[in-house]
N, C-alpha and C positions, 0 to 999 in steps of 0.2 A: 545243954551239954557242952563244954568246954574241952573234953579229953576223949579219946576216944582208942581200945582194945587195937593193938596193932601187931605185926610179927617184924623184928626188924634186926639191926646188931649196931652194937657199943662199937665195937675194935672190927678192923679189918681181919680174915681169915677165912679159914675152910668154912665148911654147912654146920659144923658145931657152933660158930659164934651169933648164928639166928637164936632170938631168943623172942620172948610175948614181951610188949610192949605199951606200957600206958601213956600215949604223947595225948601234947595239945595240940587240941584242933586249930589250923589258922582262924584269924575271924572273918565273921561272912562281910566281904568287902560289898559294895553297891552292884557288882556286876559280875557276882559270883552264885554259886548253887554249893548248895549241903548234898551229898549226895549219902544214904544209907547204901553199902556195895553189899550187893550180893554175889557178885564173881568178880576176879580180878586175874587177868591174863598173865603169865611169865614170858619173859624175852629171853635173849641171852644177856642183855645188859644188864639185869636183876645179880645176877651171880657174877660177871665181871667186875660190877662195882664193888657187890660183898669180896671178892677176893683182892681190890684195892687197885684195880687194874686203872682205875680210873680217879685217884686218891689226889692228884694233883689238882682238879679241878671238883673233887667234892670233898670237904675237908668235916662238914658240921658232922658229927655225931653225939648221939646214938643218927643211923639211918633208916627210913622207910623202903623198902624197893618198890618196884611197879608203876607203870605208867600206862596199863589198862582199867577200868572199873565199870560196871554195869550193875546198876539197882535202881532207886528209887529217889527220887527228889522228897527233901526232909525240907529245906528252907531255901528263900531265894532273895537275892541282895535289892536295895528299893529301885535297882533300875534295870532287871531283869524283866524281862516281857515273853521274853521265848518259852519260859518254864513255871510251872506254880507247884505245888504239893500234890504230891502224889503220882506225878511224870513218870515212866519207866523210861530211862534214859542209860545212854553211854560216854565215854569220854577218854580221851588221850590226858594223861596227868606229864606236866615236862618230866622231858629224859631225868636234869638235873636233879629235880625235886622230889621226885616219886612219888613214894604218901600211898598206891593200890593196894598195899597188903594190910588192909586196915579196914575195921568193920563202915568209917566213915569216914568222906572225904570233900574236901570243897575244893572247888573247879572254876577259874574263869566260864564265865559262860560262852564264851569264845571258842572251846574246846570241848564242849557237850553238845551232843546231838539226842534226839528221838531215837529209843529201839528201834530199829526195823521189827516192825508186828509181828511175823510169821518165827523170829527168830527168839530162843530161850535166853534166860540173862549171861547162862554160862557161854551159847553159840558169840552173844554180842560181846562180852568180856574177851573173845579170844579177836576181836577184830581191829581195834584202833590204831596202836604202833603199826603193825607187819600191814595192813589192808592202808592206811596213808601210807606207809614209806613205798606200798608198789606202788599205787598212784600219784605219789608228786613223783618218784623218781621217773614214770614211764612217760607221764605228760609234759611234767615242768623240764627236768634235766635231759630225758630222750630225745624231748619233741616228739614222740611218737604219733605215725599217722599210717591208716589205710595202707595197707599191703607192705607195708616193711618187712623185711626180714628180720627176727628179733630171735635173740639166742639170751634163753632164761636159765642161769647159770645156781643151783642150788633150790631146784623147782619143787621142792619136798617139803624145806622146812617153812617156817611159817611167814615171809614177804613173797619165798617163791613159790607156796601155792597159791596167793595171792596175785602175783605179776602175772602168772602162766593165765589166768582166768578173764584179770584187765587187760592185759594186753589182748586177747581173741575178742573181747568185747571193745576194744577200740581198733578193730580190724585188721591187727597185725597175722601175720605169718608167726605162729609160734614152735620154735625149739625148745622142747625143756631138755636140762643135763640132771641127773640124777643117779644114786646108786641101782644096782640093777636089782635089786629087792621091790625098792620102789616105782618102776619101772611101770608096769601095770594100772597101780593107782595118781599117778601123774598125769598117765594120758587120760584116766576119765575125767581130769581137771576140763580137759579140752584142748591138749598140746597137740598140733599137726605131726612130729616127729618128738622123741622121747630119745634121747641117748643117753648112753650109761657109760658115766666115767670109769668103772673101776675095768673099764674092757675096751677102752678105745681113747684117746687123748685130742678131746674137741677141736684143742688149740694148731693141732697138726695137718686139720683134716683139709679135703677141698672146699669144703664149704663156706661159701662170704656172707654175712650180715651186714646189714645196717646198724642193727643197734644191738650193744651184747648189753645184759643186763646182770652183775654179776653179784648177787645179793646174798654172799657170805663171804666177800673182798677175798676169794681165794688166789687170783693170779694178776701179774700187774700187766700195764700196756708191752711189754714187750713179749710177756709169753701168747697176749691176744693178738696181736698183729697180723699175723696172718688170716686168721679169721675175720677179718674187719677190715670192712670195704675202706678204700680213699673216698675220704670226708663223712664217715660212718663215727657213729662215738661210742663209746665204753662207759659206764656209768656205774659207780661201785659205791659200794656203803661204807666203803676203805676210807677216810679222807689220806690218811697217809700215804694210801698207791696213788692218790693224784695230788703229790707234791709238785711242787714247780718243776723238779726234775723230768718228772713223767710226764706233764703237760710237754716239756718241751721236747721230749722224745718223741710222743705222740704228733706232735706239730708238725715235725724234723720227718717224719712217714707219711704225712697227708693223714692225720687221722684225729679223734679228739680222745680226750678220756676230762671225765668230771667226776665229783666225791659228794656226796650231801649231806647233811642230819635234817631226819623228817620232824617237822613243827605241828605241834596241835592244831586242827581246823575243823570248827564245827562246818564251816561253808562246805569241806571237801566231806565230809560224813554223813552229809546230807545228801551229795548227789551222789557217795557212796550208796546211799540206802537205797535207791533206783533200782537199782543190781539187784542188791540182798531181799529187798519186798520182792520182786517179778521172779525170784530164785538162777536171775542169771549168774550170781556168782555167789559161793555160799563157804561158809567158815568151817573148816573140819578140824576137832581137838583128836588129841592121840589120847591123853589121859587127864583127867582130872583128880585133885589132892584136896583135901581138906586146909583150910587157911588157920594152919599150927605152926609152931617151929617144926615140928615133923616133919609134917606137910610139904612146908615150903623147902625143907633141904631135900626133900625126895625129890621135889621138884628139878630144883637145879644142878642136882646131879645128875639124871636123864638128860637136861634140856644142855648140859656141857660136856656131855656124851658124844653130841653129833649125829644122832640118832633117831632123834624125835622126827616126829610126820605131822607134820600141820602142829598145831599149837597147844600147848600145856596151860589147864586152870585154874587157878583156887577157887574152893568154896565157902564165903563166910556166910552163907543162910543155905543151908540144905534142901529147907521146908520149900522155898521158892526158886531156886537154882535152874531148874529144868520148865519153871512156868514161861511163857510168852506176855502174860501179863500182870 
């Protein structure tokens, strides 16, 4: 198989320019895996990029979106050893590249991991982007450690159900902020405290952190400042809020702020999977869509709503979607 059923768009634009797609598959390099998807996760960056938001730095079209996938190992490159035919497996696909909304996909092996067993293809489909981006941002960029104060800013959608979960499982003190609808189902994530922005303004309050964690770049270092102890950091999926400017504002108060973009790692997906097998920390979808042009624009017009709860997923095998193996 050289090509392979995709949903994807020609031209930048609204959810009318998703269209079905017949691309070619990259070829299976030495150290790559075929993956047959059976689920493939939505972000918000799927629909930022179809609306061009991102055109200067992805220029190739027609476009694939998606940069989660979970199904099945079809083939694997001559110096792959982690994986053989027949694997249920998952994978971060790069930001840049995408390629998830397609019946199949090839993957550095670098960036597939093993399902976690207990979990469905559609549960692992919704984990890769938003479950790495908590965990490098909370270990690598927070330093997060034992008993910090941490203040999980966007604890709903899908890195900060994720953050709110790793973060208690790496023994922080956790704050989640969220709408007051969501309120309720946030704390059974495992939040120590729950606060609801649309009824009190975080950044005002007496409360100090160590580390805010603020994973929808909603506010820069100077509206978190008060919140945020001397020599505490701010860590946002903004790279913009932490231009040099901000660093140096941030400095100029005693305090840090850092920006990241999360990298495919099967290393971190595996000690991921610790969590996900013992059910210390587990994947919650709001809704799942059928992997159509339909589909996927229903998709991303919920998911750029602002509104979603945990995470949005395609289905390209129905028949297997909901199996665990």
């Amino acid at each position: 198989m050289t090509t392979t059923h995709a949903v994807g768009f020609r031209q930048y634009g609204d959810t009318s320019v998703l269209e079905s797609l017949e691309r070619p598959l990259p070829a299976l390099a030495s150290d790559s895996v075929k993956i047959r998807v059976i689920a493939a996760g939505v972000n918000p960056a799927d629909w930022r990029i179809r609306a061009g938001q991102f055109r200067l730095f992805i220029r190739n079209l027609p476009f694939v979106p998606g940069n989660d996938a979970a199904g099945i190992v079809e083939e694997v490159g001559t110096q792959v050893t982690s994986f053989r035919p027949g694997d249920a497996v998952y994978a971060m696909l790069p930001i840049a590249l995408g390629g998830g909304y397609a019946r199949h996909a090839v993957v550095p092996q670098s960036a597939v991991a093993h399902k976690p067993a207990p979990l469905s293809f559609a549960q692992a489909a919704a984990i890769p982007l938003t479950a790495l981006t908590a965990f490098q941002g909370l270990r690598d960029y927070a330093g997060l450690q034992t008993g910090m104060r941490t203040l999980i800013y966007g604890a709903s959608g899908g890195v900060g159900m994720f953050a709110v979960q790793i973060a208690r499982q790496m023994g922080a003190n956790v704050t989640a902020v969220t709408s007051g609808k969501n309120v309720e189902w946030v704390r059974q994530l495992g939040a120590e405290m729950v606060r609801d922005y649309t009824r009190e303004d975080v950044t005002t309050g007496d409360e100090v952190y160590d580390v805010i964690f603020d994973t929808i770049g909603a506010h820069g270092i100077n509206r978190w400042r008060r919140a945020l102890r001397r020599g505490g950091i701010l860590v946002s999926i903004d790279p913009i809020g932490a231009n040099p400017l901000a660093q140096l504002q941030a400095a100029t108060a005693g305090r840090r702020i850092t920006a990241f973009i999360v990298r495919p790692s099967s290393t971190d997906l595996r000690l991921l999977n610790a969590w996900f097998t013992a059910g210390s920390i587990r994947p919650m979808i709001d809704r799942c869509y059928p992997l159509t042009p339909a589909g996927a624009a229903e998709a991303q017009t919920y998911s750029a709503s602002g509104r979603v709860r945990g995470k949005l997923v395609l289905i390209a095998d129905e028949t297997h979607a909901s199996n665990t193996n």
